[in-house]
N, C-alpha and C positions, 0 to 999 in steps of 0.2 A: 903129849903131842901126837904120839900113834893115833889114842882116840880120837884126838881133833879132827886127825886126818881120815880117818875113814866113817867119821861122821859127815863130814863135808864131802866125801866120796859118795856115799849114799843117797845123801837128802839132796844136795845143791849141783852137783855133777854129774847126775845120771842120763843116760847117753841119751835120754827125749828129748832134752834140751838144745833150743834149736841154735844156741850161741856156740860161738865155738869157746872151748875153756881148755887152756891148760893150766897144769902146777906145776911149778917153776921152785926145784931145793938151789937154795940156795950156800956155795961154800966156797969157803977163805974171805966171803964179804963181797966176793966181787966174781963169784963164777957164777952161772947160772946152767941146770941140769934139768931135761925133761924128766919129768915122773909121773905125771899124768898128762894123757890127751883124751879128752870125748870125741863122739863118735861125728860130729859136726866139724870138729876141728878135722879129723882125718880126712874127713870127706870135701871139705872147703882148700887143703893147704897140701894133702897127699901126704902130711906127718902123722905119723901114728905108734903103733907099739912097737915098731923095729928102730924107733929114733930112743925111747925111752933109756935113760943113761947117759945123753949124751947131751953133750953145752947148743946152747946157741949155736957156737962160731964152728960145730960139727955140723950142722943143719941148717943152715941160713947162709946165704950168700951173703960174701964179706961187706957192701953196702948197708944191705938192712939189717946185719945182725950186730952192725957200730951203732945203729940207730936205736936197737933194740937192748945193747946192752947201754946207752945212755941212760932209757928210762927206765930199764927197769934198777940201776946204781943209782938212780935220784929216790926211788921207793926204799933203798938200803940207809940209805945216807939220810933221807928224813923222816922215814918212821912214816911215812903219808902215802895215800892213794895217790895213781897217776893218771889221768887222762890223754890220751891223742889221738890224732888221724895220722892215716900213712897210705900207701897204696903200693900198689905191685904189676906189675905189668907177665900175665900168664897168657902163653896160644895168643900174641898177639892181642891180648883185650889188658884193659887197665880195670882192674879190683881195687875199691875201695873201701877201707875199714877204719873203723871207732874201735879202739880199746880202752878197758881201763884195768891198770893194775893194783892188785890190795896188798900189802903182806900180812904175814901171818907170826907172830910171835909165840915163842917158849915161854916157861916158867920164869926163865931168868932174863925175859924184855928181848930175846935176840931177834930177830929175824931171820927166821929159818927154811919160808917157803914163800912164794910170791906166786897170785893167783889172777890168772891173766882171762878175763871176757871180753872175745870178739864179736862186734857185731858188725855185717858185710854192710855199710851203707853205699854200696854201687848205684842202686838202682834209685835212692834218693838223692841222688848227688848228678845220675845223669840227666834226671828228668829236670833237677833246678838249672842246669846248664843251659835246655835244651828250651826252658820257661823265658830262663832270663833271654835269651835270642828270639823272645816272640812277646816279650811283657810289653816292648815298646808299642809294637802292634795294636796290642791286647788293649791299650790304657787309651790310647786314642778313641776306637771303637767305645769302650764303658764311657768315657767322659763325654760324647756325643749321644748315648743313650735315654732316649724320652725314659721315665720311669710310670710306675701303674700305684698310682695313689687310693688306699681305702679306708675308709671310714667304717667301724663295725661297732654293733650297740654291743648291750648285756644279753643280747639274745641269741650275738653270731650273725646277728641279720645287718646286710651292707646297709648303710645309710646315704651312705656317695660311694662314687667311684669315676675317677677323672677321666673326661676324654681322648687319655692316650690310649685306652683300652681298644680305640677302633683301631689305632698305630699296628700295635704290637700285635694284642690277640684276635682284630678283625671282630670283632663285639661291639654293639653299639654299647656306651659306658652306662646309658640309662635301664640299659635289660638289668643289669647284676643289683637297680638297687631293689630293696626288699627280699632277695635272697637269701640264704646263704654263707656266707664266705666261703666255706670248704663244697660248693656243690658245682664249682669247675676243677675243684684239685683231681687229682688221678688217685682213683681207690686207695694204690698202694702206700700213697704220700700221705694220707688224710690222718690217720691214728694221730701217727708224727706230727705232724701241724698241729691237731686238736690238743696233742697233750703239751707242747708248747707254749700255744698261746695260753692253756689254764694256768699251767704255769707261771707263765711274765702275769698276767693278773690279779695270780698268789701273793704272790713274792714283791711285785713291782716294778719287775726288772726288764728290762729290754730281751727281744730273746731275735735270734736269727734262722732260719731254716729254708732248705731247697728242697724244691716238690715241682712237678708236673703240671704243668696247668694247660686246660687244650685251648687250643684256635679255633677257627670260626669254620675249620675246613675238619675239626675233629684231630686236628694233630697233634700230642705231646709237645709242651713247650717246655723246658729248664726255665725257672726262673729261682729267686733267692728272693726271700723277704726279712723285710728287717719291721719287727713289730714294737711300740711302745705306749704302752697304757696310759689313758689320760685320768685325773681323780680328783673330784669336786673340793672343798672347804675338808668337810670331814671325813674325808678318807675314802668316799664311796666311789668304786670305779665309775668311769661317763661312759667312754666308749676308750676304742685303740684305731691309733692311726698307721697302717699300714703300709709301707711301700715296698714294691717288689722290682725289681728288674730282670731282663729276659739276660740269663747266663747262657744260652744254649751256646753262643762261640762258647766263653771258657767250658764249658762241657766237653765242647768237639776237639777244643786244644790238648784238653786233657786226655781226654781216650786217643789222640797222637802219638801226646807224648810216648805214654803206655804202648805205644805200638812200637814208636822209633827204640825205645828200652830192650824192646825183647823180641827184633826181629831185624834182620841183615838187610840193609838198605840196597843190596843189589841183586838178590834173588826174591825179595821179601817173605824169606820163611822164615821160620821161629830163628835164634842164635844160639849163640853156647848157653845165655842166661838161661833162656826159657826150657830150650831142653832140658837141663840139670834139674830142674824145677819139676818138667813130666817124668823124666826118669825118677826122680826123689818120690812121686805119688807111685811108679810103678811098683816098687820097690815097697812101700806103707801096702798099697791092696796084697799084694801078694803076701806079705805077711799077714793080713786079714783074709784073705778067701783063699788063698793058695792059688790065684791066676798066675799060667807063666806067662814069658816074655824075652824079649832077648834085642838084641843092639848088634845094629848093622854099622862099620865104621868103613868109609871108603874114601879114595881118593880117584883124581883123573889121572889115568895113564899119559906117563910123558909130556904134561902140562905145561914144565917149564919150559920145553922145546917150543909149543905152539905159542906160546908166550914172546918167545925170544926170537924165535923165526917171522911169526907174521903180527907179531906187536897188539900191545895191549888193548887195544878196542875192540879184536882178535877176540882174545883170551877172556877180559869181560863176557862177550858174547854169550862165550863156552861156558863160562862157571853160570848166566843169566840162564842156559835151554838146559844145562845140565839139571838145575836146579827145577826147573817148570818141567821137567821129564821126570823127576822124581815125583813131586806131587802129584802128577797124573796116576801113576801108576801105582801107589801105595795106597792100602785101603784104607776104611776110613776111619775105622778107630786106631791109627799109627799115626808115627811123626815124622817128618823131614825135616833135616835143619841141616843151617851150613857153620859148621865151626870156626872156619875161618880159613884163606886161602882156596885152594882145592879142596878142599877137606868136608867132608859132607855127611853126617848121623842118620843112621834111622831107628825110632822106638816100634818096633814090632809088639804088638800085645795078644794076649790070647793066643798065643804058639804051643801046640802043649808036647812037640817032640824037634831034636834037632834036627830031622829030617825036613820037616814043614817048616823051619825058618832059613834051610838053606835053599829049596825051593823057591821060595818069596824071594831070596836075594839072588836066585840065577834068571828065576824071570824080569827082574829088576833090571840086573845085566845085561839081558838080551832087550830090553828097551831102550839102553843105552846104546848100544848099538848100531840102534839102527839107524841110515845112511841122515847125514848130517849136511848142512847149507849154512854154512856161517858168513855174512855181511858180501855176498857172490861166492868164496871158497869151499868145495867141496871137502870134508872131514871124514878121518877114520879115529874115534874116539869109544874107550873101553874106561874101565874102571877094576881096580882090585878091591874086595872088600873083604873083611874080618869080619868073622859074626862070631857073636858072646853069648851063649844061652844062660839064664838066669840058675842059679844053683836053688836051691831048695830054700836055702836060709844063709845069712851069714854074708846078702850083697849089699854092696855102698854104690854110690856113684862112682867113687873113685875106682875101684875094681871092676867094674864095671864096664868103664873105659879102658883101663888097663888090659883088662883080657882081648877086648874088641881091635884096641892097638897092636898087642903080639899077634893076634891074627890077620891083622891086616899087614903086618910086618912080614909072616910066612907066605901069602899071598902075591906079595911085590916078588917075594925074595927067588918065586917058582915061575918068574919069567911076567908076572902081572896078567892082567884080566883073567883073572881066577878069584875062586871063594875059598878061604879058609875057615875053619869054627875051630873055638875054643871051647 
């Protein structure tokens, strides 16, 4: 069993792994003990080697850790992998995940270890939320859509192409025949298409694909084609009949969606997602070129007051200019994001001493500062922030934040609007 397990430490656990994985020993049949965490996991859940030895029900809140010992007693009890979803509510945001548990058996059939793969589907679960509240939309627009009909020989060269092409791409539909087919696609798109359509020709199969195709004005159009080869008596291809439809909304919807996913509907800057995300590349370069960097974490001074005093359309306001004050004044390879409530991130990059990122965060400060006009109300508003300079080697996300929070914790703690660094 040793070897099993430090072969499977090795090959299938190694900390590049961007799932999170624990192993889960199992004993008396019905305890379950950390003993291994990757480096995903610590960085996704803030578990890591100081939990190692200890059950579930020591590290998990007593809600999910009933949940967590249900399934992982159904993996003991039948010898079988487990599948589910679960979520968690952290900083105010809801996290959602897929696991699936395996166990691991000894010589003598026990089960002895249970090996748990997380994968975070948050951000595929928000975006189908946020589809379904726009598909109705979406489906009326597509079913009212003229489509662009073509007919293409053995040559590639159009043979027809139907009069909605004046509709849609502003083309008279008579210029495209004898062309082409790929000679309006968009350079980029063209490969893609051509080895498609050789394909479904090959083969005989139907094939789908979306490309570019310009208007009459030279502009990019999104559309999707659905192509199917036509074939005489014996086999010999005639031609393929073509139809595309102009996607460009579902295009627009999608790059929305994408936006609404990883960016705060009231400041519109990146959110906890996306941050974690730059922070997690800062962290990969720097271990490739040795670029430093460091992490600004700040809040508004006495918020809740202006909150509670002159009420929340108030308070909006502040977290909205707070937030357009930070962007202004950050340069332009950094981040601004708002984590949630007051609470407000900066990724500083290229900082190569703590002097210069504390600097960057007291000019930061003094822009906050300065004299305020909220909805007719004149403002006096400050900010304390914590700053984290990037250690050499050996940083996560999670530590990361963690430093930038006890710093912005001794910051509060010395009266506020001050910088502290860790």
């Amino acid at each position: 069993m040793h070897h099993l397990m430090e072969t499977l430490l090795k090959s299938v656990l190694m900390d590049g792994i961007t799932d999170m994985v624990f192993v889960m020993r199992v004993k008396n049949g019905s305890e379950f003990i950390y003993e291994f965490i990757n480096k995903a996991a610590e960085e996704g859940t803030g578990i890591g080697l100081q939990d190692t030895g200890k059950t579930i029900a020591d590290v998990c809140e007593p809600e999910h850790a009933a949940l967590l010992y249900a399934h992982y007693q159904k993996v003991v009890d039948t010898g079988e992998s487990v599948s589910f979803d679960d979520s968690y509510l952290a900083s105010e945001e809801n996290y959602y995940m897929n696991t699936k548990l395996t166990p691991l058996f000894n010589a003598d059939d026990q089960c002895t270890h249970v090996v748990a793969v997380v994968k975070d589907i948050t951000d595929a679960i928000i975006a189908q939320k946020q589809l379904k509240e726009r598909e109705e939309r979406f489906r009326t627009i597509a079913e009212y859509a003229n489509d662009l009909i073509t007919m293409v020989n053995d040559k590639g060269e159009i043979v027809y192409a139907s009069p909605s092409f004046q509709t849609i791409l502003g083309h008279d539909h008579q210029e495209y025949e004898g062309k082409f087919f790929l000679h309006n696609v968009h350079p980029d798109d063209r490969d893609e298409m051509d080895r498609k359509m050789i394909e479904s020709i090959k083969h005989g199969q139907p094939f789908t694909a979306t490309c570019r195709q310009f208007d009459a004005e030279n502009n990019p159009v999104w559309c999707q084609s659905h192509g199917t080869s036509v074939y005489d008596s014996e086999g010999k291809f005639q031609y393929m009949v073509i139809i595309t439809r102009d996607v460009s909304l579902q295009k627009e919807y999608e790059a929305k969606l994408q936006h609404f996913a990883h960016h705060d509907s009231l400041t519109g800057l990146p959110n906890r997602r996306l941050f974690k995300k730059q922070l997690r590349k800062a962290i990969d370069h720097q271990h490739a070129d040795g670029s430093g960097f460091a992490v600004i974490l700040m809040d508004i001074d006495y918020f809740k007051q202006i909150n509670d005093e002159l009420g929340h359309d108030v308070g909006d306001a502040v977290i909205e200019e707070f937030g357009k004050r930070l962007n202004r004044v950050i340069r332009h390879d950094d981040m601004a994001a708002r984590l949630g409530g007051d609470e407000f991130v900066i990724l500083l990059s290229n900082v190569t001493s703590a002097n210069e990122a504390v600097a960057i965060a007291k000019e930061i400060q003094h822009t906050i500062k300065k004299p305020w006009t909220i909805l007719g109300k004149h403002l006096h508003v400050s900010s304390s922030m914590g700053v984290a300079m990037a250690p050499e080697k050996g940083a996560t996300v999670f530590s990361m934040l963690k430093e930038a929070d006890n710093a912005l914790y001794e910051a509060k703690g010395a009266g506020r609007n001050a910088v502290k660094l860790r």
